[in-house]
VOBA-1610 file (N, C-alpha, C; in pm, whole numbers, padded with zeros to 5 digits, always signed):
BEGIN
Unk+11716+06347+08826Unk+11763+06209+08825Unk+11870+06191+08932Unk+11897+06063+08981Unk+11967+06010+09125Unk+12084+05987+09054Unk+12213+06010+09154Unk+12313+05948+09089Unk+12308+05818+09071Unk+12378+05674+08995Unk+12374+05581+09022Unk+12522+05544+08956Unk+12549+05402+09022Unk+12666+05368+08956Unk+12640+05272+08799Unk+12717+05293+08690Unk+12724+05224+08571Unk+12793+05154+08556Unk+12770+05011+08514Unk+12834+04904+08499Unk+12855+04857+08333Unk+12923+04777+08234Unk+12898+04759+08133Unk+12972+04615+08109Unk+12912+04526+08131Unk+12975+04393+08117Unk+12987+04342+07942Unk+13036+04257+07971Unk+13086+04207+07821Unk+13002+04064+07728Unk+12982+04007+07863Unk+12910+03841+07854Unk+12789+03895+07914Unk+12682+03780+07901Unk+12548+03758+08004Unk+12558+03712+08127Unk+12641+03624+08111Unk+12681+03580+08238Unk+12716+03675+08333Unk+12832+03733+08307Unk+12916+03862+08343Unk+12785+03960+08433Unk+12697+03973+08291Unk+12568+04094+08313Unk+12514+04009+08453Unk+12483+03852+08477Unk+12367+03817+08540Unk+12461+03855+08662Unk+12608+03809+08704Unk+12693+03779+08801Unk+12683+03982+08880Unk+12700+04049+08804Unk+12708+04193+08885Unk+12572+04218+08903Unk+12449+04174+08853Unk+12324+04184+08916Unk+12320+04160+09006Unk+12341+04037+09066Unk+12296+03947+09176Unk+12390+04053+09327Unk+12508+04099+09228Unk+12592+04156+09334Unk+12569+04302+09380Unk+12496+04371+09303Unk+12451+04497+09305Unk+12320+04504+09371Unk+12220+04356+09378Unk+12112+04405+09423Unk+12076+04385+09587Unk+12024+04446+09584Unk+11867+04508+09543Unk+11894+04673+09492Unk+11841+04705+09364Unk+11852+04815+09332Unk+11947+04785+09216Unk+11983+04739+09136Unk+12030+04736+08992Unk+11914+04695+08895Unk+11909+04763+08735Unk+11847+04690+08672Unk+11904+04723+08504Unk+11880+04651+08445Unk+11947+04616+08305Unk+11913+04715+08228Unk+11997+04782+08137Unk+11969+04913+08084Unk+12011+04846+07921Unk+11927+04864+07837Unk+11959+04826+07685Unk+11946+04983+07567Unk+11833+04922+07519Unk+11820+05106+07471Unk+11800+05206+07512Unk+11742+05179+07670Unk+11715+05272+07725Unk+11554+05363+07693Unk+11518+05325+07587Unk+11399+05399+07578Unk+11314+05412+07677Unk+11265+05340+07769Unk+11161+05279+07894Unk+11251+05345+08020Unk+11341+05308+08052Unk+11442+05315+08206Unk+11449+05466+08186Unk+11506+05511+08125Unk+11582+05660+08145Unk+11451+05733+08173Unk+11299+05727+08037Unk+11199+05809+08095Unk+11140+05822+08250Unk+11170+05656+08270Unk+11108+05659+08420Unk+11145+05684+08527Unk+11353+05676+08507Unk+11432+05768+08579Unk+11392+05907+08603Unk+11371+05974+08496Unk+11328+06128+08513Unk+11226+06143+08591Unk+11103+06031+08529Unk+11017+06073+08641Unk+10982+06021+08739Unk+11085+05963+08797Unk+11094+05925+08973Unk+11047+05819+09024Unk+10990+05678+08824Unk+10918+05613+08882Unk+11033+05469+08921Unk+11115+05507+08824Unk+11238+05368+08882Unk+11373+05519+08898Unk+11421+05457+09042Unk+11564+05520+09058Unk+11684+05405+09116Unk+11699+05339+09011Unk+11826+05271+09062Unk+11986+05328+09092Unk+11988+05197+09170Unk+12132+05237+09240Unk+12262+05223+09142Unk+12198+05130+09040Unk+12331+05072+08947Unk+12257+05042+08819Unk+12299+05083+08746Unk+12234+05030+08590Unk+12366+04979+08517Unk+12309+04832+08412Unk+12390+04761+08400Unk+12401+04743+08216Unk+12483+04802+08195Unk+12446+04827+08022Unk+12479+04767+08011Unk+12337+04663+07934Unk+12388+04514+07844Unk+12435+04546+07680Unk+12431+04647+07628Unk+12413+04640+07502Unk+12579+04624+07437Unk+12654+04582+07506Unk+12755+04553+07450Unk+12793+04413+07467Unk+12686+04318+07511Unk+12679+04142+07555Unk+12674+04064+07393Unk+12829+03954+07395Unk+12814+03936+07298Unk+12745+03783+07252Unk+12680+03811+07130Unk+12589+03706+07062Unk+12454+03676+07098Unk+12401+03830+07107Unk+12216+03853+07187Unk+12196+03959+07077Unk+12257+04001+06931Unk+12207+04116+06880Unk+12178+04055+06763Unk+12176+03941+06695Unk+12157+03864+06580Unk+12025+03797+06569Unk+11994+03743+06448Unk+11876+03730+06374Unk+11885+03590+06310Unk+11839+03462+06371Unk+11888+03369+06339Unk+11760+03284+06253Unk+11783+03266+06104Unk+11664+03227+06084Unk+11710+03125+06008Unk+11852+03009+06064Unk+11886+02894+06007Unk+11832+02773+06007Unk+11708+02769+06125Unk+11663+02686+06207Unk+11580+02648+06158Unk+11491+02517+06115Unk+11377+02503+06054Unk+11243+02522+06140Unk+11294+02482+06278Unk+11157+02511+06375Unk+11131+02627+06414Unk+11226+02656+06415Unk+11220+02869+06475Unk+11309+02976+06446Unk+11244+03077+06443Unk+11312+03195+06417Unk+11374+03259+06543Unk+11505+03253+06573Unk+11546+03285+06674Unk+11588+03437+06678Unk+11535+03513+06721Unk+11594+03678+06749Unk+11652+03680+06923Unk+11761+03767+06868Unk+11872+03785+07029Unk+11774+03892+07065Unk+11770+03901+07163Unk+11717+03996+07251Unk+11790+04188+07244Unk+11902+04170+07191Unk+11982+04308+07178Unk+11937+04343+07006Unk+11878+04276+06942Unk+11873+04315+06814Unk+11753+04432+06813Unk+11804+04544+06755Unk+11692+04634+06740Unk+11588+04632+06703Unk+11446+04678+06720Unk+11343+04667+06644Unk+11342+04691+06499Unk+11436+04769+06473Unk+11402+04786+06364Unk+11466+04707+06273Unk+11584+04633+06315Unk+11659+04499+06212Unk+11531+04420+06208Unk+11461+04389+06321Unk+11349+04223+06305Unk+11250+04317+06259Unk+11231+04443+06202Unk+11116+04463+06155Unk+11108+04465+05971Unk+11248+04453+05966Unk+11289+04467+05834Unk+11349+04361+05788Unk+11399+04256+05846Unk+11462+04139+05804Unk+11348+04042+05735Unk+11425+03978+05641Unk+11356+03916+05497Unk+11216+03781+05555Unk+11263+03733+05643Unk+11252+03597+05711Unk+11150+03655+05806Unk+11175+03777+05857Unk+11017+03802+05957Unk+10939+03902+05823Unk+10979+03935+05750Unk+10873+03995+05679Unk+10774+03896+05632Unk+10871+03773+05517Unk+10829+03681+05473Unk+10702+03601+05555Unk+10744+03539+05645Unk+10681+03419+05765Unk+10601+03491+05876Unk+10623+03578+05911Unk+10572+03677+05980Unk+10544+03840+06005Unk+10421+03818+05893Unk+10442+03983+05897Unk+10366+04051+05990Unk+10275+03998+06019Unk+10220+04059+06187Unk+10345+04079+06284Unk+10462+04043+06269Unk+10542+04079+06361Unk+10606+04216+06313Unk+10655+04180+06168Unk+10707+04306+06137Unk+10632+04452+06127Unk+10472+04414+06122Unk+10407+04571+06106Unk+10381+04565+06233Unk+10381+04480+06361Unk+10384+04551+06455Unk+10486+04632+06494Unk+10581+04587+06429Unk+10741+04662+06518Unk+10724+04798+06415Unk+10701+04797+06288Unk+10715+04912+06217Unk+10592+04993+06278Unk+10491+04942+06322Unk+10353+05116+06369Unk+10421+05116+06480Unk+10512+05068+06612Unk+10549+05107+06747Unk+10578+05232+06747Unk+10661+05297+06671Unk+10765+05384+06724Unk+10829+05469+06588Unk+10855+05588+06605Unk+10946+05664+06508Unk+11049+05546+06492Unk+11104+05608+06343Unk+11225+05569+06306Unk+11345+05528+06400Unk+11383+05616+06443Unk+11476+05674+06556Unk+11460+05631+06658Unk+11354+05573+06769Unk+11335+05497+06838Unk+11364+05336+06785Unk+11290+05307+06699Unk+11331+05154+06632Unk+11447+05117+06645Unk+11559+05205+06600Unk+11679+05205+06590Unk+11773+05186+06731Unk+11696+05221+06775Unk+11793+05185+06905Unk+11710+05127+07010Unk+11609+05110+07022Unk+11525+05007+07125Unk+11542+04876+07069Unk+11565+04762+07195Unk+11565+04670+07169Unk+11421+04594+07178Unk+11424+04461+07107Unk+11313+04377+07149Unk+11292+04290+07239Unk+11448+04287+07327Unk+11387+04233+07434Unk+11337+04345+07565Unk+11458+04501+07560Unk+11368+04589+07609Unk+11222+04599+07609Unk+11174+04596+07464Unk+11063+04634+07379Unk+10935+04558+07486Unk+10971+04435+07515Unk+10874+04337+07570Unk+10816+04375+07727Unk+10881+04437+07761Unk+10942+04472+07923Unk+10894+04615+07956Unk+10869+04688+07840Unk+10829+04860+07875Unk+10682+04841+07984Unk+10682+04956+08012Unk+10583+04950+08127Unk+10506+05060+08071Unk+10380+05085+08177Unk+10209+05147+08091Unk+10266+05310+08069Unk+10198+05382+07966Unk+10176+05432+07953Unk+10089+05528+08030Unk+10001+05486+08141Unk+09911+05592+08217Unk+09979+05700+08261Unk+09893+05779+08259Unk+09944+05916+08332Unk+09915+05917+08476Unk+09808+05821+08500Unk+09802+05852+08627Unk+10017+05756+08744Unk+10034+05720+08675Unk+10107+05609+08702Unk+10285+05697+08691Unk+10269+05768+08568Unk+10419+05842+08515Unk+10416+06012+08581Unk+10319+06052+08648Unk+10262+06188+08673Unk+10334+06201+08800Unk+10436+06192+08833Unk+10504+06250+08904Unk+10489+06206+09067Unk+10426+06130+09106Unk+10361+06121+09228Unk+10259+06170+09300Unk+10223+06257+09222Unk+10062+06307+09309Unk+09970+06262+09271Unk+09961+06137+09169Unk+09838+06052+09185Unk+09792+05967+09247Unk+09719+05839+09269Unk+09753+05730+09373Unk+09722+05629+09250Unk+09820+05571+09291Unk+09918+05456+09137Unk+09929+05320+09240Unk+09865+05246+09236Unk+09879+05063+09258Unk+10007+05053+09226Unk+10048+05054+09093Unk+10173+05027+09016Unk+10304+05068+09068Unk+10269+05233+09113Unk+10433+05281+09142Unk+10426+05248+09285Unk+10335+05286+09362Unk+10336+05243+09509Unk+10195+05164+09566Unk+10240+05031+09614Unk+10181+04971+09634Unk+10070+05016+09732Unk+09913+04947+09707Unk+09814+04994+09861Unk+09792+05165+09825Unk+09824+05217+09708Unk+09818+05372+09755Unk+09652+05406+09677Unk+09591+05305+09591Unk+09501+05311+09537Unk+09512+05379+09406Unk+09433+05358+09274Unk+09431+05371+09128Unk+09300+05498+09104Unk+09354+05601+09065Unk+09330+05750+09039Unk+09208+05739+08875Unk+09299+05636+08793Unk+09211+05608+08702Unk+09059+05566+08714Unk+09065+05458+08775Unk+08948+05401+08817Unk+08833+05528+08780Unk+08837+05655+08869Unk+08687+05734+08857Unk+08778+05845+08784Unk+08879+05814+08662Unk+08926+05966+08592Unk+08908+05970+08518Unk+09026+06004+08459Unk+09001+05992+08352Unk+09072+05816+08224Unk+09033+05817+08219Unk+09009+05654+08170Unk+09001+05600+08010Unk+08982+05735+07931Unk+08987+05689+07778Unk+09092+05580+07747Unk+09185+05585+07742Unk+09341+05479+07709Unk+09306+05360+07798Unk+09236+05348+07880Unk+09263+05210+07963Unk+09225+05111+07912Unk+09219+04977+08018Unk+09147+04868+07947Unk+09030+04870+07976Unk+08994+04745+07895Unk+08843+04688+07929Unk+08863+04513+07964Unk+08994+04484+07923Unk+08979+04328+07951Unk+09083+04332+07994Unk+09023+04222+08147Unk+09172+04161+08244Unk+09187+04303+08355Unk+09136+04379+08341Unk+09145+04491+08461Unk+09140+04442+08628Unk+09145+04530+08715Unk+09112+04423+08855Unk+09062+04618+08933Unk+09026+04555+09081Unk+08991+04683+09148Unk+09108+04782+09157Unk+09241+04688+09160Unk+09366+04802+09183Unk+09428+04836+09068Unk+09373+04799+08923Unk+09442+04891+08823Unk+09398+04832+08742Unk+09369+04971+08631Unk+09327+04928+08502Unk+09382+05005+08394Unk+09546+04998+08384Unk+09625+05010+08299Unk+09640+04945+08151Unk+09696+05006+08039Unk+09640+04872+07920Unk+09812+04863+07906Unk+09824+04744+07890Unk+09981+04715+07847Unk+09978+04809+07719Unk+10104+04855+07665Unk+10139+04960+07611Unk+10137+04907+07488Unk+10227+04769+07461Unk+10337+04742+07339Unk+10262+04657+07226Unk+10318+04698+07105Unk+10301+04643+06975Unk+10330+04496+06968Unk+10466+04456+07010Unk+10521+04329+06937Unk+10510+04223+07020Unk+10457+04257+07147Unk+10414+04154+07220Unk+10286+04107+07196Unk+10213+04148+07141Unk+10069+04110+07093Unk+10107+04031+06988Unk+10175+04063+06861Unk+10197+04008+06778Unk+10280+03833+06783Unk+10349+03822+06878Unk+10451+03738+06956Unk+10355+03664+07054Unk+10218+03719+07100Unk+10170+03640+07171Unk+10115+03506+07061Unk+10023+03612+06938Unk+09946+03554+06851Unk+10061+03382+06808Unk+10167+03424+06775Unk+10250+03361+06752Unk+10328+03192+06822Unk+10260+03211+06966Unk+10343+03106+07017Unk+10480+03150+07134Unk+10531+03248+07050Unk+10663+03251+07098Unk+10731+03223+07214Unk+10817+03213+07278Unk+10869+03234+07356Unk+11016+03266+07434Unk+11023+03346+07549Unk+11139+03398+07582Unk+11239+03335+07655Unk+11326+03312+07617Unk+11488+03229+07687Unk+11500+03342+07823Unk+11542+03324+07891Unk+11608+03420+07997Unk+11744+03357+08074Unk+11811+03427+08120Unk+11914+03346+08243Unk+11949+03474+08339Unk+11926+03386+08456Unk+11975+03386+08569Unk+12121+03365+08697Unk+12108+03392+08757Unk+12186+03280+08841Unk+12123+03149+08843Unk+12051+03111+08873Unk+11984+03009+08870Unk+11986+02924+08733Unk+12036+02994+08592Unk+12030+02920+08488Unk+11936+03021+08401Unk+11962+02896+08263Unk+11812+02952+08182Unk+11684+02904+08207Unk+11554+02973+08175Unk+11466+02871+08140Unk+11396+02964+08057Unk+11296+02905+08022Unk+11193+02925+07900Unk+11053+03023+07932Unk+11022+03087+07886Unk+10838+03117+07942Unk+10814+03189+07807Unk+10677+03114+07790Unk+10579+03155+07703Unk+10561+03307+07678Unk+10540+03377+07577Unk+10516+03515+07569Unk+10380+03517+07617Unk+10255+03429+07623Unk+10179+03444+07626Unk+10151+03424+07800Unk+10266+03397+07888Unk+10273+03385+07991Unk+10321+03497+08066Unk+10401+03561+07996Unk+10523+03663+08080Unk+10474+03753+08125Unk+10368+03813+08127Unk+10290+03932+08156Unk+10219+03880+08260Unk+10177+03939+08353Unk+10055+03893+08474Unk+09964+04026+08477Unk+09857+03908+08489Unk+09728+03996+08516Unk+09733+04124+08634Unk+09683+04228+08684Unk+09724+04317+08777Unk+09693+04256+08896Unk+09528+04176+08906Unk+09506+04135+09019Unk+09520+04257+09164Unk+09554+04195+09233Unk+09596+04292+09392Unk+09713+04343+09369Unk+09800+04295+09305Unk+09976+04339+09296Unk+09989+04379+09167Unk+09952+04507+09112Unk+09992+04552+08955Unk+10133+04548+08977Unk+10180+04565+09041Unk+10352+04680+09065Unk+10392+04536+09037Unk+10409+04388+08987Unk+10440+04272+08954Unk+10378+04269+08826Unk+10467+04326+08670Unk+10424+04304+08593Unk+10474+04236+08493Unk+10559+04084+08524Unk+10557+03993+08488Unk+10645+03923+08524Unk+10621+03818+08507Unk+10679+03641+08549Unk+10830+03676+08616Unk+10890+03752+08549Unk+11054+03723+08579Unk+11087+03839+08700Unk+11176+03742+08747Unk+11243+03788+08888Unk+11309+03867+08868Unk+11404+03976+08918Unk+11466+04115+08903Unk+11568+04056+08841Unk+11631+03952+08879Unk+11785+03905+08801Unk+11774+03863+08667Unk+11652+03813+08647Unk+11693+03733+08483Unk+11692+03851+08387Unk+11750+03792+08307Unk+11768+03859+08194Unk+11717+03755+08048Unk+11663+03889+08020Unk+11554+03775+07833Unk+11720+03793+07761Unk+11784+03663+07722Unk+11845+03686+07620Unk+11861+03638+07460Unk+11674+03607+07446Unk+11676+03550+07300Unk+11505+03552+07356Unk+11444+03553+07190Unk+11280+03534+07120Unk+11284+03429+07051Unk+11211+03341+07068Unk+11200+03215+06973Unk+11071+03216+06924Unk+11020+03190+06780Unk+10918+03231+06750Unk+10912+03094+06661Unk+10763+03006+06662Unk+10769+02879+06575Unk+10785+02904+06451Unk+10786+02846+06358Unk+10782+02876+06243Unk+10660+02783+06167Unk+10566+02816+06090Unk+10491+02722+06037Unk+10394+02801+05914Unk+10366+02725+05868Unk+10240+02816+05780Unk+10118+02934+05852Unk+10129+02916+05946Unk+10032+02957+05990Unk+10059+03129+06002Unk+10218+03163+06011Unk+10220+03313+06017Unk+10232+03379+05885Unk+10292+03296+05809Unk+10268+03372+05652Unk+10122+03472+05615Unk+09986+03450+05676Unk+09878+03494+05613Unk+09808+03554+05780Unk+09900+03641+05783Unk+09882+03752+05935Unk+09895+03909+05899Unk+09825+03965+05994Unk+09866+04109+05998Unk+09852+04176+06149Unk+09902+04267+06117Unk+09859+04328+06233Unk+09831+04507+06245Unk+09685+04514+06285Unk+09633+04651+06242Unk+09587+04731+06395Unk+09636+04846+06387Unk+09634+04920+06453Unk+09544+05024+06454Unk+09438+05063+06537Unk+09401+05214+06537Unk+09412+05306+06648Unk+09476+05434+06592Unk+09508+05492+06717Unk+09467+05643+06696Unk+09464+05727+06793Unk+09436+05870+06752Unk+09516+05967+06623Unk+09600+05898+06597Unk+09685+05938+06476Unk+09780+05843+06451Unk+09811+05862+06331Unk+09813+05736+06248Unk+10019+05710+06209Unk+10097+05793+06324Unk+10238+05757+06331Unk+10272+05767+06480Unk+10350+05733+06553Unk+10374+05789+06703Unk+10243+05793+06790Unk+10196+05719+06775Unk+10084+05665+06899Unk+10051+05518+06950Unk+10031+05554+07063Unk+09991+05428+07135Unk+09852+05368+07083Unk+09846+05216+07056Unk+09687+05164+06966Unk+09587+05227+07109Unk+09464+05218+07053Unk+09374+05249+07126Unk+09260+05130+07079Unk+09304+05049+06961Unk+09301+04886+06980Unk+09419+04859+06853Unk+09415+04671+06917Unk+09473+04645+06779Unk+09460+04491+06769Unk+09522+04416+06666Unk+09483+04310+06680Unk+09593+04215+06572Unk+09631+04124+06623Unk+09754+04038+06570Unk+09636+03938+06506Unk+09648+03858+06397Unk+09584+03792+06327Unk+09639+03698+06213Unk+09617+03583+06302Unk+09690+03524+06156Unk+09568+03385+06095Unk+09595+03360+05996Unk+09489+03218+05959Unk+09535+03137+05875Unk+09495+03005+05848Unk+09552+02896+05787Unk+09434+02822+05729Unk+09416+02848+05566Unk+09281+02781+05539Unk+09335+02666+05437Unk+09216+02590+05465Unk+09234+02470+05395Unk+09081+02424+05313Unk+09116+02478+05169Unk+08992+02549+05114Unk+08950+02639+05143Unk+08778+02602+05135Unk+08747+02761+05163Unk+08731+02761+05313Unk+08823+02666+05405Unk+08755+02662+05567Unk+08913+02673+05655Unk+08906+02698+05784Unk+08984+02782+05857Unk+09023+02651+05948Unk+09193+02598+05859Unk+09229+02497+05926Unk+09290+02532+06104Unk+09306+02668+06095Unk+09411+02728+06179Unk+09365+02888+06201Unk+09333+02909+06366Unk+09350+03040+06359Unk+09356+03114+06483Unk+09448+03239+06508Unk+09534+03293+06568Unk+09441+03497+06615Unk+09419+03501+06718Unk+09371+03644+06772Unk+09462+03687+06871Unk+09522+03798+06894Unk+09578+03851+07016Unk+09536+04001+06980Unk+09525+04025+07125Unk+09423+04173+07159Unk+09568+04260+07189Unk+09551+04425+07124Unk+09647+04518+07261Unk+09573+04652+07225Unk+09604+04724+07304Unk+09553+04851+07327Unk+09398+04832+07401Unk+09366+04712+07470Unk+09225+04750+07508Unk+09281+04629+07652Unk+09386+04583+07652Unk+09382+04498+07788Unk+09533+04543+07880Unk+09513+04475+08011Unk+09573+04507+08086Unk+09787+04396+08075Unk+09750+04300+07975Unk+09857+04232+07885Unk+09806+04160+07769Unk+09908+04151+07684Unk+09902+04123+07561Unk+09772+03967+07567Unk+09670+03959+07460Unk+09506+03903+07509Unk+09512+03830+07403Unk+09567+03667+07388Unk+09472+03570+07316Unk+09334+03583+07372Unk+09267+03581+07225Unk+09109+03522+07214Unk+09087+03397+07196Unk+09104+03312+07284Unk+09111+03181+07269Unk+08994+03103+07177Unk+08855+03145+07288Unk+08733+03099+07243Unk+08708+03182+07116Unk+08742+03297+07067Unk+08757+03408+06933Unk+08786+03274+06801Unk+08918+03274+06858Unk+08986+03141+06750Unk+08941+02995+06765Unk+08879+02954+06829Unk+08805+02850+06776Unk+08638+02833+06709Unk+08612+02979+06768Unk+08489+02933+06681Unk+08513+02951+06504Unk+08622+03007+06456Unk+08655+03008+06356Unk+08679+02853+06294Unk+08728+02800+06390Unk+08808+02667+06272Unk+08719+02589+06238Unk+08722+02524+06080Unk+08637+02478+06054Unk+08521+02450+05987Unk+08534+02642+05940Unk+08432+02711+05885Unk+08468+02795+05841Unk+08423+02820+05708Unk+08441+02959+05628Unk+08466+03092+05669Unk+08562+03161+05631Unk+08606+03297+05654Unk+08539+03421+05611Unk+08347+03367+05614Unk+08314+03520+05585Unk+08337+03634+05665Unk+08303+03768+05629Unk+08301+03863+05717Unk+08188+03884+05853Unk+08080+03804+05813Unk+07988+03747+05952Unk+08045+03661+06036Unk+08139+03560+06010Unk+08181+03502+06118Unk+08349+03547+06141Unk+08362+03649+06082Unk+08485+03736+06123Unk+08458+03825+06254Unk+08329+03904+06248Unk+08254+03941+06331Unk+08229+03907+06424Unk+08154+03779+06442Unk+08094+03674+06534Unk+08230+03672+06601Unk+08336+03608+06564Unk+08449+03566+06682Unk+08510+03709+06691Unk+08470+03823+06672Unk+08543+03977+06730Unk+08458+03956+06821Unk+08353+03988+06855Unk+08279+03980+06948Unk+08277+03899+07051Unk+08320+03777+07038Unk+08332+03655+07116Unk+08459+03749+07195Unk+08580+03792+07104Unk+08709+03808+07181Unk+08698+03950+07282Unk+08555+03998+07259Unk+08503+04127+07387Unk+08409+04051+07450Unk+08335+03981+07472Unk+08239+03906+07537Unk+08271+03942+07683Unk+08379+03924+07743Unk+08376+03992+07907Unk+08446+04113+07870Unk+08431+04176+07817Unk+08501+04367+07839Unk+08406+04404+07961Unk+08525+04492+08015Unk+08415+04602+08131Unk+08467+04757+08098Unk+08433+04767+08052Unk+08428+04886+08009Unk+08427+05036+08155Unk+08526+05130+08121Unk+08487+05218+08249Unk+08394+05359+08207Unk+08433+05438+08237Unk+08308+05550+08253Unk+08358+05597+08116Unk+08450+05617+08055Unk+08549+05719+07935Unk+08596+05592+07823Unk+08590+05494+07819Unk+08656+05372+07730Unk+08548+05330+07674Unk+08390+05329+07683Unk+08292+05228+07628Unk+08314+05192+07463Unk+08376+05315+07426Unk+08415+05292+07258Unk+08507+05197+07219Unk+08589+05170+07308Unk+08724+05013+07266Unk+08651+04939+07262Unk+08502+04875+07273Unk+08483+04761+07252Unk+08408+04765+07129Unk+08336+04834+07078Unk+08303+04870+06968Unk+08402+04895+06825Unk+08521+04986+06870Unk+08636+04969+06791Unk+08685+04844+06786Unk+08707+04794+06915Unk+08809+04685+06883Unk+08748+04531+06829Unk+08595+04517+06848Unk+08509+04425+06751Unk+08583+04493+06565Unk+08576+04575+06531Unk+08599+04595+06477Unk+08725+04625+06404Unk+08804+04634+06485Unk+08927+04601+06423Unk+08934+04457+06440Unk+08925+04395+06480Unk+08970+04228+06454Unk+08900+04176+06343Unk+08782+04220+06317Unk+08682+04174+06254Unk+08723+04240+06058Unk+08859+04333+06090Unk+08902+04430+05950Unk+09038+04313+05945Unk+09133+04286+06081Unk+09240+04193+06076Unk+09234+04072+06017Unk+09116+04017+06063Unk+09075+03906+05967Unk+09037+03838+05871Unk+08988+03936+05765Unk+08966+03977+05658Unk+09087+04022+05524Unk+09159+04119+05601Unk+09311+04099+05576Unk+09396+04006+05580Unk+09370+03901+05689Unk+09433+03785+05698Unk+09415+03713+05576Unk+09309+03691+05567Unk+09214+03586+05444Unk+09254+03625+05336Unk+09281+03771+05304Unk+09326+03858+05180Unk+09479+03755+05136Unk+09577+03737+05248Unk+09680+03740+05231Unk+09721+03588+05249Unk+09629+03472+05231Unk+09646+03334+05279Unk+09629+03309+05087
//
């Protein structure tokens, strides 16, 4: 690891003001779970890291609000995975944050870190002797003809087919949510279901926000619609693994028919994947397990599958098609 200089501001402001002054080459250090690994392995070496985790009024859990559940961005995963108000209203959020991560990780990763971690590939964290789109631009994607089990199948491009990593952004997509940030420039708003970008030609751009902002709050709607959600995971073992699919799910029936309903994909795409056309062929119509099916399938309808992955689409029909069912269980 590089030397770098450490900063530890007090405010956000404070945090945004020594960014702007440190860069190029500073970047925001919270729990650290994500930065420090990638320090070691050579894939981020900054000049200045800027520990926010002592910024005050970003670590709280605000659920006074009738329209939204506001979480600070410094609050650990594991407070919003356990707090009464996201269990209650949203429990696809909370079992996503509880399958992420050991205990011990929860505990000290944040959720706005949490949103922000970067892929898991090996071809990408392997030290530099692969050729990684992501870490260096133009150098070409190793995966493509490798090995490829973990990747995606939806939203991939010729220069990378990495699967976004994280639990609670899937769940947060299903949801609506969205992230506050500030800048120099101010705050503004972006959709969770926005913040991620497709890889396209430029993977090494993996999402919306510019090096300075900083997420300092989750706003999540509040409505009937997340009460009767889950979120199910399958992965090669069943604590401390990355999904190899999964699926955020929530529904809202009115009778026996589907006034309202909610799909987000992870472990099989390249960012967190509303099934748009998935969730509408639902509304409207009864929640059997045939047309639980029918819209899993709809939400793989363009998978591309590579030489080592053809099984995520088969699994992951099937896990949505188990999420939804569970959903219905719990409405």
């Amino acid at each position: 690891m590089r030397d770098f200089a450490y900063l530890r501001p007090r405010e956000a402001g404070e945090a945004v003001a020594l960014h702007a002054r440190h860069s190029p080459g500073a970047r925001y250090f919270a729990g650290g779970t994500t930065l420090f690994d990638l320090m070691k392995l050579g894939v981020e070496s900054p000049a200045t890291v800027i520990d926010v985790t002592r910024l005050e009024g970003l670590a709280g859990i605000d659920a006074s609000r009738r329209g939204e559940l506001r979480i600070g961005a410094l609050a650990p995963m594991s407070d919003v995975a356990e707090h009464a108000t996201v269990q209650r209203e949203f429990p696809a959020l909370s079992e996503a944050l509880w399958k992420a991560a050991s205990q011990q990780l929860r505990n000290m990763a944040t959720v706005g870190g949490n949103l922000l971690q970067r892929t898991r590939c090996a071809y990408f964290r392997g030290a530099g002797e692969y050729a990684c789109n992501k870490r260096v631009p133009g150098s070409g994607c190793a995966a493509l003809d490798g090995l490829n089990r973990g990747h995606a199948v939806l939203g991939a491009s010729e220069a990378c087919v990495a699967v976004y990593p994280g639990d609670m952004a899937v769940a947060l997509a299903a949801f609506d949510a969205v992230v506050d940030t500030l800048s120099p420039r101010g705050e503004r708003a972006v959709p969770v279901r926005e913040l991620h970008r497709a890889p396209g030609s430029t993977p090494h751009l993996e999402t919306v926000l510019a090096e300075d902002e900083l997420i300092v709050r989750i706003r999540v709607p509040r409505g009937p619609i997340g009460r009767a959600s889950t979120y199910h995971k399958v992965r090669d073992r069943e604590s401390y693994a990355f999904a190899l699919a999964s699926a955020a799910v929530a529904v809202q029936l009115q009778g026996n028919r589907v006034a309202d309903a909610r799909i987000a994909l992870g472990g099989v795409a390249t960012r967190p994947w509303r099934a748009d056309e998935a969730e509408r062929s639902l509304v409207g119509r009864p929640l059997t397990r045939a047309a639980a099916r029918r819209a899993a399938e709809l939400a793989f309808a363009e998978a591309r599958p590579l030489a080592h992955n053809g099984f995520k689409v088969a699994l992951g029909i099937e896990t949505v098609t188990d999420a939804l069912m569970i959903a219905k269980d719990r409405s």
